[in-house]
Every structure is written in C-alpha cells, then in structure tokens.
FILUMMI-903159 format. One record per residue (C-alpha): residue number from 1; residue in one letter; x, y, z. Coordinates in nm, 3 decimals. Layout:
N
- i,aa,c1,c2,c3
- NUM,a,X,Y,Z
...
//
This chain:
426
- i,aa,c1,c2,c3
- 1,x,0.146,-2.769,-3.239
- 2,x,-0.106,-2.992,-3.471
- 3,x,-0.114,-2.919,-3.804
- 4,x,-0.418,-2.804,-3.956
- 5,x,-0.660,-3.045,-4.020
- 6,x,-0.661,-3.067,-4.428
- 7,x,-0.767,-3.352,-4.728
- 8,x,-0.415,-3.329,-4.814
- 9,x,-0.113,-3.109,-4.749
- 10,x,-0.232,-2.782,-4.882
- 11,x,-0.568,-2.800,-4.841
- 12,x,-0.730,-2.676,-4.626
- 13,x,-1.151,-2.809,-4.586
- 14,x,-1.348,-2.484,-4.518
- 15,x,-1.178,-2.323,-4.768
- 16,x,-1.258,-2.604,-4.994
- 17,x,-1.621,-2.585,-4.935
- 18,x,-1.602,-2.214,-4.950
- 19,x,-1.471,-2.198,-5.299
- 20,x,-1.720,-2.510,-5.411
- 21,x,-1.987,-2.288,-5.269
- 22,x,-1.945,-2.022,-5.429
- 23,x,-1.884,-2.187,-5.780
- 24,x,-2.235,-2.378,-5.738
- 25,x,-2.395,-2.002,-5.712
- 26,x,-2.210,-1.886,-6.008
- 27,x,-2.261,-2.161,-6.182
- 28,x,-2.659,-2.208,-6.088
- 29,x,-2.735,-1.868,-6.022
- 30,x,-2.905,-1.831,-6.377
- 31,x,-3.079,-2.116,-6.435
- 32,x,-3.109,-2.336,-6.088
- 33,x,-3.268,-2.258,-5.781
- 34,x,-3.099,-2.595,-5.646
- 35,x,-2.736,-2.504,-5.712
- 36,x,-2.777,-2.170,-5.549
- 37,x,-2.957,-2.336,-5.211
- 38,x,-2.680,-2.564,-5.184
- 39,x,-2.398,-2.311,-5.281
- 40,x,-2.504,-2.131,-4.973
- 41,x,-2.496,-2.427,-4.762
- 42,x,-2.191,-2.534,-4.827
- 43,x,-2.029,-2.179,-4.793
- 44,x,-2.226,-2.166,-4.470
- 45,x,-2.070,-2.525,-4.361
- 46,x,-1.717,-2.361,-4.395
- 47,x,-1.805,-2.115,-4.130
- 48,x,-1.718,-2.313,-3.829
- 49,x,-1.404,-2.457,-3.985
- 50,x,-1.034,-2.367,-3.940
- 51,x,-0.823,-2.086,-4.178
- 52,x,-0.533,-2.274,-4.278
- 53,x,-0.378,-2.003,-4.082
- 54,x,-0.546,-2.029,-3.770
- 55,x,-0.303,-2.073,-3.459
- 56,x,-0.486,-2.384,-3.271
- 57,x,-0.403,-2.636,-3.545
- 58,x,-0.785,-2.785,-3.505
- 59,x,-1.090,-2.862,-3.713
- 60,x,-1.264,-2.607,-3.609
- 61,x,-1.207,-2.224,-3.568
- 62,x,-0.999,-2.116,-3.280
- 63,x,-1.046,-1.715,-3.354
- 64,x,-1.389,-1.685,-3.422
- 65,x,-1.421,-1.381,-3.201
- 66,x,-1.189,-1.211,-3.379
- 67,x,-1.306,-1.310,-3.700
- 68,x,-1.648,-1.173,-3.570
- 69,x,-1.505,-0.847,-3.401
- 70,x,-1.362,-0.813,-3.778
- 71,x,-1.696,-0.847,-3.952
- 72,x,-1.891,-0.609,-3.702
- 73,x,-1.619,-0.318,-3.783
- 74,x,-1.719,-0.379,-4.113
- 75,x,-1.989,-0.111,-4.234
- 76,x,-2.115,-0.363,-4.538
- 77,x,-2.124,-0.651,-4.405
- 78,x,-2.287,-0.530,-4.034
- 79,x,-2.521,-0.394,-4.267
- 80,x,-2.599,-0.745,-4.404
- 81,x,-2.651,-0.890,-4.091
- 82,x,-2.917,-0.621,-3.967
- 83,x,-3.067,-0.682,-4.286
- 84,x,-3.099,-1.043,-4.168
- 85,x,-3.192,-0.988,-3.819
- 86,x,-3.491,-0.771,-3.914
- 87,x,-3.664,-1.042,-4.124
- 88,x,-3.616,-1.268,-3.821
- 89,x,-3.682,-1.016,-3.548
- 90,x,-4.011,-0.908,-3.772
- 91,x,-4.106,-1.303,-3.639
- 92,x,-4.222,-1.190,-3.266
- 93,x,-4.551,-0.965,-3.443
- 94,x,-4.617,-1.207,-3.722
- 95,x,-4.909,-1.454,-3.637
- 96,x,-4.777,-1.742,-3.928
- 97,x,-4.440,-1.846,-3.854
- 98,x,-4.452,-2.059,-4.205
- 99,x,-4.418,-1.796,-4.408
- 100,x,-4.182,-1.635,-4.112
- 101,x,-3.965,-1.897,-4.106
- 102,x,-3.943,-1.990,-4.469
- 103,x,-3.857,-1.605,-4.575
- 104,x,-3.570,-1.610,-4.309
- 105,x,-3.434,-1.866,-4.493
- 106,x,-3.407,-1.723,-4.819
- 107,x,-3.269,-1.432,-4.645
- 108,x,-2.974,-1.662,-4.526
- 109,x,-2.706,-1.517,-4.780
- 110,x,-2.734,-1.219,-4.563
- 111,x,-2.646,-1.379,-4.289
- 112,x,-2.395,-1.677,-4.327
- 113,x,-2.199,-1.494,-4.697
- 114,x,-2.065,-1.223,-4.526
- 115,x,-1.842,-1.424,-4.262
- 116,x,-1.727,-1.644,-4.507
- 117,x,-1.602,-1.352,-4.759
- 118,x,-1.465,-1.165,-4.417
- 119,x,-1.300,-1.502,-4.304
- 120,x,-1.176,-1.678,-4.640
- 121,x,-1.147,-1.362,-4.838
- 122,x,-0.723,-1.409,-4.942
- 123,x,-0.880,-1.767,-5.117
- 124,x,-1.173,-1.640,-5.251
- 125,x,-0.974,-1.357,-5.403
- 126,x,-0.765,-1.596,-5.608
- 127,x,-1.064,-1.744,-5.771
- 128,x,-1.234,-1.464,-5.800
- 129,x,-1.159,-1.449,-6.150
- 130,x,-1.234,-1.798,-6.237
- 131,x,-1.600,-1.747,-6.035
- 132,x,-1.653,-1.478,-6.287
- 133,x,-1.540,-1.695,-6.594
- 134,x,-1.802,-1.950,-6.432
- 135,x,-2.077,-1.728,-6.416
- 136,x,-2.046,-1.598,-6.787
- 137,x,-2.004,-1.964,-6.944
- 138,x,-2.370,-2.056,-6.750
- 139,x,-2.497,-1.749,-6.866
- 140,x,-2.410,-1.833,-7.225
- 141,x,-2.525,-2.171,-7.180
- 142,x,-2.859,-2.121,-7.025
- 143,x,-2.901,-1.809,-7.317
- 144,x,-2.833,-2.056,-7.609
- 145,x,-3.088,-2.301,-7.447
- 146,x,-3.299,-2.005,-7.419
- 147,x,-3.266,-1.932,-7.754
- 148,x,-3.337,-2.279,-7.883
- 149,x,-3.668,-2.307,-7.697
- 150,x,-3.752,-1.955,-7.838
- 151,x,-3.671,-2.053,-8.251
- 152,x,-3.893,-2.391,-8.185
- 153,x,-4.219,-2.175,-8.065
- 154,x,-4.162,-1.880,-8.220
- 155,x,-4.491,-1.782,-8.297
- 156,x,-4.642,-1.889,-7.972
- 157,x,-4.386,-1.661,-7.816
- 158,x,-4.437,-1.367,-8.015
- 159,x,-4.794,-1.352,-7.973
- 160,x,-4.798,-1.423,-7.600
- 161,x,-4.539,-1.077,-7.561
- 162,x,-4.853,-0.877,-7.690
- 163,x,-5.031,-0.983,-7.413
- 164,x,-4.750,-0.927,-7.136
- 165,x,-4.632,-1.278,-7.135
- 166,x,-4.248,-1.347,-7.096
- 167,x,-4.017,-1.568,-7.274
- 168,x,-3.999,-1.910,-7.046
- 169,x,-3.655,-1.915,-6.857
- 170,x,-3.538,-2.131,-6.547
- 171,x,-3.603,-1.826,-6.337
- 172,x,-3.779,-1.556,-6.291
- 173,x,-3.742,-1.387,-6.688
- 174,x,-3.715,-1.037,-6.474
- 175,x,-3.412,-1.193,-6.266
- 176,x,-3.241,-1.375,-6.565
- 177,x,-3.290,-1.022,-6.806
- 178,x,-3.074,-0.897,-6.509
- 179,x,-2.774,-1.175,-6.504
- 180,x,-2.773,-1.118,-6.888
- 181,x,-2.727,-0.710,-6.807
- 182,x,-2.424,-0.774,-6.565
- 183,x,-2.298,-1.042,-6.808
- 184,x,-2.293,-0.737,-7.095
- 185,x,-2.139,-0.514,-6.765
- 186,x,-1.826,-0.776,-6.708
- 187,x,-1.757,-0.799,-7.084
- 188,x,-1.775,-0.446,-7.170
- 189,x,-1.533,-0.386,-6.883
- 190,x,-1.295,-0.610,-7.007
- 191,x,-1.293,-0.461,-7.316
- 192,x,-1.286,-0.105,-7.169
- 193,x,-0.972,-0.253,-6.951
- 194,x,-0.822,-0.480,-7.211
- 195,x,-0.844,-0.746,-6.966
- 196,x,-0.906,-1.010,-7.222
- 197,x,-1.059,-1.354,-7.119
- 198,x,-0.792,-1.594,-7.002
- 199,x,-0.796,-1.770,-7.384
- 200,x,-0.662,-1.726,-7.753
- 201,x,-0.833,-1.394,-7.892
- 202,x,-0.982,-1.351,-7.539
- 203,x,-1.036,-0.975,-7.591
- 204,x,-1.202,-1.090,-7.891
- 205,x,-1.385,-1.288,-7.763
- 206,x,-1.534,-1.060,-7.470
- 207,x,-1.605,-0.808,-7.693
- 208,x,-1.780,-1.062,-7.901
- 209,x,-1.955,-1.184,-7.603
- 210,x,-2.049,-0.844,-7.466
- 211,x,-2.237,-0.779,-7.779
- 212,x,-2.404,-1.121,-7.766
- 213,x,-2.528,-1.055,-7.454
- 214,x,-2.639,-0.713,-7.508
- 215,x,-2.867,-0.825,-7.863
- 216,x,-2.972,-1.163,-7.614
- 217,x,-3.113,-0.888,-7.360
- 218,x,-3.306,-0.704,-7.597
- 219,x,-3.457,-1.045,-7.700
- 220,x,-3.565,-1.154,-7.400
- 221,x,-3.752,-0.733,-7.364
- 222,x,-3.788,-0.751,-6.985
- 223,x,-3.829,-0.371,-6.936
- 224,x,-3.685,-0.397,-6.592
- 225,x,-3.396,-0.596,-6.784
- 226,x,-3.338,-0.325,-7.051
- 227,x,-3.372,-0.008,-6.885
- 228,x,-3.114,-0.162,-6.611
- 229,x,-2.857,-0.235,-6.879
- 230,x,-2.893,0.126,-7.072
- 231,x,-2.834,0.265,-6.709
- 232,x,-2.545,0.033,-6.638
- 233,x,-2.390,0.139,-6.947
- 234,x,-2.445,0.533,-6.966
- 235,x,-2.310,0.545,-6.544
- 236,x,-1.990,0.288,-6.705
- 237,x,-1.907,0.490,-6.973
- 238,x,-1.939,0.843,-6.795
- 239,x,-1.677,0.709,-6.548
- 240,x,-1.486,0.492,-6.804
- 241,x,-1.389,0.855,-6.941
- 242,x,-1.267,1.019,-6.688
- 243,x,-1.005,0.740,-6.696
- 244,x,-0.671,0.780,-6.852
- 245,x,-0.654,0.581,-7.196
- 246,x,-1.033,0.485,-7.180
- 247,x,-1.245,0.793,-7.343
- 248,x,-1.138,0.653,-7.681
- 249,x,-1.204,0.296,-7.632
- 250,x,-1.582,0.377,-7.457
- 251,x,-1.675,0.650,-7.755
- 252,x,-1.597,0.392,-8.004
- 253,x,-1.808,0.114,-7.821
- 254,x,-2.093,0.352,-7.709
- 255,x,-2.118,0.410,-8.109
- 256,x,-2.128,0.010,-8.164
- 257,x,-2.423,-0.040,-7.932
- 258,x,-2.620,0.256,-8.020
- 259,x,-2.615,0.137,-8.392
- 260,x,-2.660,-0.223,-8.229
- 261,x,-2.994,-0.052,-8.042
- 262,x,-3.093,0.065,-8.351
- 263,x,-3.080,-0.247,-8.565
- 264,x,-3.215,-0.460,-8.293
- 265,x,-3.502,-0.246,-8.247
- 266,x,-3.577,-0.231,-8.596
- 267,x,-3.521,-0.624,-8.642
- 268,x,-3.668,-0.802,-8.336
- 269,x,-4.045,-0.861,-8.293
- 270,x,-4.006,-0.979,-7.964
- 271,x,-3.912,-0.593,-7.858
- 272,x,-4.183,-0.434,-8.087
- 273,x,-4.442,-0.670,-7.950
- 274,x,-4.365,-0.547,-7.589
- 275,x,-4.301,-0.216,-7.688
- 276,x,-4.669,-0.250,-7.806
- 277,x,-4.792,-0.417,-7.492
- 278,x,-4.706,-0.120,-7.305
- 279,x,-4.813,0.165,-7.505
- 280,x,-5.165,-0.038,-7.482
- 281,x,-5.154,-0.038,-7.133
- 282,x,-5.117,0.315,-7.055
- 283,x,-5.424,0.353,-7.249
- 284,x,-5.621,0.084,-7.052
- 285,x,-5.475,0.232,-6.724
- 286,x,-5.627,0.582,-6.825
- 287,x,-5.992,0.439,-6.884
- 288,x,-5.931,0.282,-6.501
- 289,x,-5.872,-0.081,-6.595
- 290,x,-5.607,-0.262,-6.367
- 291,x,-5.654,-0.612,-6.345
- 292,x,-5.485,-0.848,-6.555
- 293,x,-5.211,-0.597,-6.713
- 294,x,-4.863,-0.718,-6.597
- 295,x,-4.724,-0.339,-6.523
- 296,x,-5.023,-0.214,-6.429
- 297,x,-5.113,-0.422,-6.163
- 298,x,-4.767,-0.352,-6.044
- 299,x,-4.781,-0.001,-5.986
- 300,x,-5.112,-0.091,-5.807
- 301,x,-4.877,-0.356,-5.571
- 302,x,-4.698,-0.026,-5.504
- 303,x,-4.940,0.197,-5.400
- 304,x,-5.103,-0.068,-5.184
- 305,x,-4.769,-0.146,-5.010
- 306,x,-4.782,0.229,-4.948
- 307,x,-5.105,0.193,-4.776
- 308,x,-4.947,-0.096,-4.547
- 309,x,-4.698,0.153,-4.454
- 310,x,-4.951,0.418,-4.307
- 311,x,-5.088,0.170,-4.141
- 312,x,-4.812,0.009,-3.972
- 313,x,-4.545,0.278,-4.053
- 314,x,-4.329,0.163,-3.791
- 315,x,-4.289,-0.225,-3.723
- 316,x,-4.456,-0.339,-4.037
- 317,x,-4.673,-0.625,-4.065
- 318,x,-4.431,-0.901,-4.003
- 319,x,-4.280,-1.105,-4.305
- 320,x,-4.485,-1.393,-4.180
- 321,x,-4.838,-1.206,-4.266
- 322,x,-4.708,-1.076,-4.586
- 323,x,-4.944,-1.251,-4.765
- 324,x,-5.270,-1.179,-4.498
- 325,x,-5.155,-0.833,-4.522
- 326,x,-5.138,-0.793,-4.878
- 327,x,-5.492,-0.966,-4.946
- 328,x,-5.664,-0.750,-4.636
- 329,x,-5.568,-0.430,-4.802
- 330,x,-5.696,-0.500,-5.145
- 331,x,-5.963,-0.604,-5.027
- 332,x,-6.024,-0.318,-4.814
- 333,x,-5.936,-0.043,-5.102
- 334,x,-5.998,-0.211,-5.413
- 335,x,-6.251,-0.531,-5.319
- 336,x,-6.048,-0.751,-5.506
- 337,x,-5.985,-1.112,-5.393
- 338,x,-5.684,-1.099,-5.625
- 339,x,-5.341,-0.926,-5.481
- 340,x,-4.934,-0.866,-5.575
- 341,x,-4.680,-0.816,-5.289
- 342,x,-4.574,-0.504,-5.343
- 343,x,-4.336,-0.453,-5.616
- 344,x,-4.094,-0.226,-5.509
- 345,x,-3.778,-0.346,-5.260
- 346,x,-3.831,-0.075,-5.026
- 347,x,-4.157,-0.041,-4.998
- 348,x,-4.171,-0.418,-4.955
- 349,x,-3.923,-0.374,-4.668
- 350,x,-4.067,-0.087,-4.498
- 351,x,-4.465,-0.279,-4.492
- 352,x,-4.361,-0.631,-4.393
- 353,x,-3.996,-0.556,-4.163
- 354,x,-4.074,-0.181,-4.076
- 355,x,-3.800,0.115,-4.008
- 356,x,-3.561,-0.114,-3.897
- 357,x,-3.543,-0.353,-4.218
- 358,x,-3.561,-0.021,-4.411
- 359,x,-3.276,0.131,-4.240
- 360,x,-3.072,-0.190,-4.255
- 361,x,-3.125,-0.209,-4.617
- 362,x,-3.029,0.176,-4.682
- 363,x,-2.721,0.138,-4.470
- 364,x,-2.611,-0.172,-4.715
- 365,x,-2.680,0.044,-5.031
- 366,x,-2.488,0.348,-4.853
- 367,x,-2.183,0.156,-4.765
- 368,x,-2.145,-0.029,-5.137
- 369,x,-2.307,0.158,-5.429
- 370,x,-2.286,0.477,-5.217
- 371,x,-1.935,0.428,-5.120
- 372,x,-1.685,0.693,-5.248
- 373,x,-1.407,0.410,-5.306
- 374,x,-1.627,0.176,-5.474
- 375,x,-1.659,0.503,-5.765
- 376,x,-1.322,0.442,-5.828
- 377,x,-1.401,0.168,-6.050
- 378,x,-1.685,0.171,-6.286
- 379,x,-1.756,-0.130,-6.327
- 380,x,-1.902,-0.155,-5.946
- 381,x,-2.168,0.128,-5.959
- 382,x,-2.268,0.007,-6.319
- 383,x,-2.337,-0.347,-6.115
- 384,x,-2.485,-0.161,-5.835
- 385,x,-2.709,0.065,-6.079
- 386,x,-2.825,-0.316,-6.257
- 387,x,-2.940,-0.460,-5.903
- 388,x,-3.087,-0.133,-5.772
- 389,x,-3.247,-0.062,-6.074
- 390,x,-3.445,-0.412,-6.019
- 391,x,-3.577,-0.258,-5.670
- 392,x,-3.773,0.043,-5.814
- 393,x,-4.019,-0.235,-5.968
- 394,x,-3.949,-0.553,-5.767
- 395,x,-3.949,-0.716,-5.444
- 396,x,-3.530,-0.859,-5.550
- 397,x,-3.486,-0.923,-5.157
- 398,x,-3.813,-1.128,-5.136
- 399,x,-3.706,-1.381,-5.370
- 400,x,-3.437,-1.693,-5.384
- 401,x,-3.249,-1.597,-5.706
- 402,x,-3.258,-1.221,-5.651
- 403,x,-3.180,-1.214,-5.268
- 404,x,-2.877,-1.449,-5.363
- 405,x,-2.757,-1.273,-5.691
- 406,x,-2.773,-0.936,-5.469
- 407,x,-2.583,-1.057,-5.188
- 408,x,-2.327,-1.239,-5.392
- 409,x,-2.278,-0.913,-5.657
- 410,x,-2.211,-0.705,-5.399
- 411,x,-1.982,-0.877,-5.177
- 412,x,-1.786,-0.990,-5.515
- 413,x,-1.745,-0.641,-5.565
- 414,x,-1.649,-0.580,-5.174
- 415,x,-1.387,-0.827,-5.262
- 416,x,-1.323,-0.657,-5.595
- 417,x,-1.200,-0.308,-5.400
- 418,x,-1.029,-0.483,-5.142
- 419,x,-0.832,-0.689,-5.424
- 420,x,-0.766,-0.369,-5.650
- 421,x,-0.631,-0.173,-5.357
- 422,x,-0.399,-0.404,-5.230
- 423,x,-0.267,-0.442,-5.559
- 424,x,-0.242,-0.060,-5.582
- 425,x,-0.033,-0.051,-5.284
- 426,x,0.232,-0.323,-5.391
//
C-alpha cells in the first residue's frame, strides 16, 4: 500500500490547508474581508484531499461517501447545507443571476465548512485552542488601531455619533461590536474556568483582557453590539452558577462589570452621544419622520420585508431580485426611491429564499443554540445568544463577515462539545 501523499513525513496536505484556512478566518475575520475569502478557499481546497488516515494511500479522498453519509447524519451540519441549497435553489425564480450568483457565494461557508470540520475534525481539534488565541490577538490588534484612529479625530467622531454615525472600522462597526462581544465571552470564560491563557500570569491576563474588551465595546456603542454582550453575559453567568465552584467566581465578576457599566457610562461621550441619538429618534419617529434616522429606517426595512412575505409567502422573491424587490415595495407603500434590505435575518430569509430557507435556517438554530447538550456549557449559548442577537436587527446571513463569523462560531462550538465530551469519557 502507498503511503499517503504528504510535504513531509507527518504531514499530511489537506489537513495543512485546513488548519491554514481556518487561521486566515480567525486571524482576518475582524478586520479583512480578504483573509476570510481566502480562508474559506483554502479550507474548501482540502475537501477533495486524503485524511492521513484514509485506506487508499492517494492524493485524493478514497472515502468520500462515507465521509458524506457522516455529514448527512449530522443534524447541524445537514442543516448548513439546506441553508446553502436554498440560496442556490431560490436561483430558478430569480430574473438576475448577478446578484444570484454572487450571494451563493458568500453563502459558501455553509456549504464547503461543514465537510471539512466533519472530515478533519481530530486536527482541527488540536488547534482549536491556538485558533482561539489567534482570533483574540487580531481582535486586540485591530481594537488598538481602532482606538488610535478614534484619539486622532476625536471630535469629528463624537459629533458624528449624535447624528447616528459609527466609529470607522475595517468592517461593518455592527459586525466588529459583535467579535469584540465574543472576545469579552472567551475571556470571561476563562476566567470563570481558570483556564488561563497559555502565558506567564495568563489568567491575569484574560481577566485583564476581558475587561478591555468589555470598556472597548461600550466605546465603539453599537446598540446591536451592547445589548448582545449584556445578554451574553446575564445567559453565562445564570448557567456559570449552577456549576460547582463557579457561583463565587461569576458574583464577584458580575459586581466588577456592573461597577465597570457604571463608570463607563458615566465617563464615555461616545455612549452618551448615542444614547442621545436614540432618545431623539423615538421622538422624530412619533411625529412620522423616517428617512435618514439609522434605527428608524431599520424598523421600516422590517416591516417592508414583512410586506414581501405576504406577497410571496411561500418561495420568496429569489436572492437574485433582492434588490428589485426591495425598491418595488417601497415604492409601492411608501413612494420612496430610497430602500434597506430588510434588517432582520429571518425576515430577510423568509422574503428573498421563502419557507424553505426559513426552515433550513430554524433547523440550524434548533440543532446548536437549541441543543440540550450544547447547555451544558455556557459559554456556547452565551456565543449563540451574541450571533442571534445580531439577527433580530440585521440581515448577519446576507453579508461576507457575518455569514462567515456565524458559520465558523458555531461549528467551533460543534467542535467544542464534541472535544469536551470525549474528554469526559476518558
């Protein structure tokens, strides 16, 4: 029998380019677009290849049937495919494939992530921890650059907050208030867990990172950002207590960051400025204005998606006519040339991909954050409750950096359970 194929004894190439993958999206995933893209690419380029365990000694895979057979029986990750297949099957009733075809593509994590994790997942699980380490030292470095760029135009800054503006980021400042949430998740649960970072003082050190990250959130005042990590961190800490050893630890940190809250409320103009913004809005709402306030006009994305549903309640538009779709309908109710996609995951879903993409998408939330094992450990609904949180006021799905960072979160946690209960059992 041949040996398999490798760059040197040891190593074997898919899992190579699985691993590399995977550390471009942790790496990119909060500041670069381009990382990300080509993370997934070269995860998806390991597909084909050989296990270092596979029996026919060749390049490329020799039990690819069974590998599939393996990922169907999986509830998740069959989930992840329909979610897929009804972007692309939404194709056949949409009249501009452009949009069609360039939407299928950012739904590709869906698609190509989940055989890789199914296939690879014994390698992935060793650097799993290192992944994670990744992730939190871009997150600190894209924050501090963040943070730069915000002392240098203060002013400019401040004053553009009153009038909805965010603070500039690589990405989307909804999407990046979210990475810096799950960033304040991982650290709090290492604390929680005295699982310190792999350095000198490295429970020190997360602790002093998890309250970096939590004052860096408040900062930035995304409300979708904020109100994501407060629920992350109230659904944590009820769990953390019902753990043996932990009620002590959480009490005393839930009594840091409320006094942390407090201070940073009282301190930061940034947050006072936006709390501002929105108190202002509600009044311009209630005298029937809409246009050109942020949140407003995103409820109003929300309650037009609604009327795409009744009128296509059960195919949907088509992902490809999003955009006709969206500009027909305010036009039609609101005779307005200007228009937002909907801003709400599954109402987004159910008006361009219909009952099908709907159902595909509740079937991948049912089988991860509504999974009984997954409420084992806290830390994975507090992720869940960060990304799902994000859905009540924004198309995620519909977008490179949120369709990837969803994708990725949960199937690190799918690894996560699969890790901790084989542990259990030795």
């Amino acid at each position: 029998m041949h040996k398999p194929i490798s760059f040197r004894s040891g190593v074997n190439p898919g899992d190579v380019l699985a691993v590399g993958g995977l550390c471009l999206v942790a790496a990119g995933i909060s500041w670069s677009n381009f990382l990300v893209s080509n993370g997934v690419i070269l995860m998806g380029l390991s597909v084909p290849l050989a296990r270092a365990d596979d029996p026919g000694g060749r390049l490329l895979s020799t039990v690819w049937r069974r590998d599939l057979s393996a990922l169907l029986a999986d509830p998740l990750l069959r989930a992840f495919w329909l979610c897929f297949f009804s972007v692309l099957a939404s194709g056949l009733w949409s009249e501009h494939l452009k949009d069609w075809k360039g939407f299928s593509q950012m739904q590709l994590p869906f698609l190509l992530t989940p055989v890789v994790f199914q296939g690879r997942r014994e390698v992935l699980n060793r650097w799993l921890g290192r992944v994670l380490y990744l992730f939190l030292g871009a997150a600190v470095a894209t924050s501090l650059w963040v943070l730069s760029d915000f002392v240098q135009h203060q002013q400019e800054y401040l004053h553009g907050l009153l009038k909805g503006k965010p603070i500039v980021h690589h990405i989307s400042h909804i999407r990046y208030s979210m990475i810096t949430a799950l960033a304040t998740l991982l650290c709090l649960h290492a604390v929680v867990q005295q699982k310190p970072l792999p350095m000198r003082n490295g429970l020190a050190l997360a602790a002093l990172l998890g309250l970096y990250f939590f004052g860096f959130t408040h900062l930035l005042s995304a409300k979708t950002g904020l109100l994501t990590l407060y629920g992350g961190i109230l659904l944590y800490g009820l769990l953390a207590m019902r753990m043996p050893g932990s009620r002590t630890r959480m009490l005393s940190i839930a009594a840091v960051l409320l006094v942390a809250a407090v201070v940073l409320a009282m301190l930061l103009p940034s947050l006072q400025n936006k709390f501002f913004y929105t108190i202002w809005q509600v009044g311009e709402y209630l005298r029937g204005k809409w246009l050109n306030y942020s949140d407003i006009e995103r409820w109003v994305s929300i309650r037009m998606g609604l009327e795409m549903i009744r009128q296509e309640p059960l195919l949907g538009s088509g992902i490809g006519d999003l955009y006709t779709a969206t500009a027909q309908v305010y036009q039609e109710c609101l005779a307005s040339e200007f228009y937002k996609l909907p801003h709400n995951q599954f109402v987004f879903t159910w008006a361009f991909t219909g009952l099908f993409g709907l159902g595909s998408l509740m079937a991948a939330i049912r089988h991860s954050a509504g999974s009984r094992n997954w409420w084992s450990l806290p830390v994975l609904p507090a992720v869940q409750c960060v990304l799902l949180g994000s859905f009540m006021v924004e198309y995620t799905l519909g977008t490179q950096i949120g369709c990837t960072l969803y994708v990725f979160a949960t199937l690190l946690s799918w690894l996560y359970i699969r890790k901790f209960k084989l542990t259990n059992v030795s």
